[in-house]
C-alpha angles and dihedrals in degrees: 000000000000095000090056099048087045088059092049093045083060093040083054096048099049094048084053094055087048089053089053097052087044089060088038089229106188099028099283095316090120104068109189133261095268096038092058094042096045083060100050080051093057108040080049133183088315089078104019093037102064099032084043094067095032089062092046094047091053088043092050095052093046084049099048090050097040099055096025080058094043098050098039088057092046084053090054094046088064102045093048112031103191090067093066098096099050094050091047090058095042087054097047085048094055087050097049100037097098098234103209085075098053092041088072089046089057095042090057091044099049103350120188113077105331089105088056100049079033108062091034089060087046087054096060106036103093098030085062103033090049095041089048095046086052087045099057095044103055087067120127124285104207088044092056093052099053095052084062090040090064087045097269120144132205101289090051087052092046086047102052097016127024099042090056089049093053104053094090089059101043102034077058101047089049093056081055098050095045090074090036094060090047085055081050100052087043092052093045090055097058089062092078124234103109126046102218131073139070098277085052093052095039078059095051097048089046099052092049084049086242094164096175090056092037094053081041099053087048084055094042085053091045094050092049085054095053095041087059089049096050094043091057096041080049086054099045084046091056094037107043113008100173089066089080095063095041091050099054089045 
């Protein structure tokens, strides 16, 4: 039943966008679906193709440091308590820098692609660190409590305990970084710096007032995002099946 109102909520969506060319709302600057389409077919996979993986590459790396960091640190937290409040503050940090400001300070430090990489991983910090922390702490109590009854400390509860506890959250908060680091590498990649990607190609259709490639570079971006999110959603589902149903109750 989701998956088919999923499919008319597209279907919805789409016909509302054709309305919207048909009444050429924005002078012209919505070009229809086939239009758009026709254009992506005939630019073809020698543009979308190489800008496509870049752009992956550069998400996927953000992804694997962001979250690798952010659990790691939630893990910490809970070994060493004391330690709660400084990471809290770190991770809010990292979610209320505005990270467009710090992207042009990395590109003048070690330029290339570290703001990619950079800002993806920065997208997907506090998502992960705050879904794990809930997560390992919603284990169970009377669980907890039997693993030090038989002599076991905290790193014996977070082994057998707390990490299988906290696979709904996190599973879940990694199906929602794995867009945002896409947003991130996108977003690296405006800054200038590099000539590949699909930020760098989104620029360069938008400053030759290329509206079609423009719309199809959006969808191109829009289409790398859900297929992260996809692919994670594909993995907790293989890994820990019984996530799906904990998280929807």
């Amino acid at each position: 039943m989701r998956r088919v109102g999923g499919l008319l909520g597209l279907a919805l969506l789409v016909a509302l966008w054709w309305l919207l060319a048909d009444l050429e709302v924005g002078g012209g600057t919505i070009p229809s679906p086939w239009r758009v389409l026709h254009v992506m077919y005939t630019d073809g996979w020698a543009l979308y193709g190489p800008n496509f993986r870049i752009t992956a590459s550069g998400a996927l790396q953000g992804f694997a440091w962001g979250n690798g960091l952010a659990i790691a640190l939630a893990i910490l937290v809970m070994l060493v308590p004391p330690i709660e409040s400084l990471a809290t503050q770190l991770a809010i940090l990292s979610y209320c820098t505005p990270l467009l400001a710090l992207g042009p300070i990395i590109l003048v430090v070690f330029g290339g692609r570290t703001p990619t990489v950079f800002l993806a991983a920065m997208y997907c910090f506090f998502t992960t660190m705050v879904g794990t922390v809930s997560g390992l702490r919603s284990a169970d109590r009377t669980s907890l409590d039997l693993v030090r009854a038989y002599g076991g400390g905290r790193w014996q509860q977070l082994r057998r305990v707390q990490l299988i506890a906290a696979l709904p959250n996190t599973l879940a908060a990694l199906k929602i970084a794995a867009p945002s680091a896409v947003l991130g590498a996108i977003i690296g990649e405006y800054l200038g710096g590099i000539d590949s990607g699909i930020g760098v190609a989104l620029t360069a259709a938008q400053t030759s007032y290329n509206v079609p490639r423009t719309w199809g570079m959006a969808l191109a971006a829009a289409a790398l995002a859900g297929i992260g999110y996809a692919a994670v959603a594909l993995v907790a589902r293989l890994v820990a099946p019984w996530t799906a149903q904990e998280v929807r109750s």
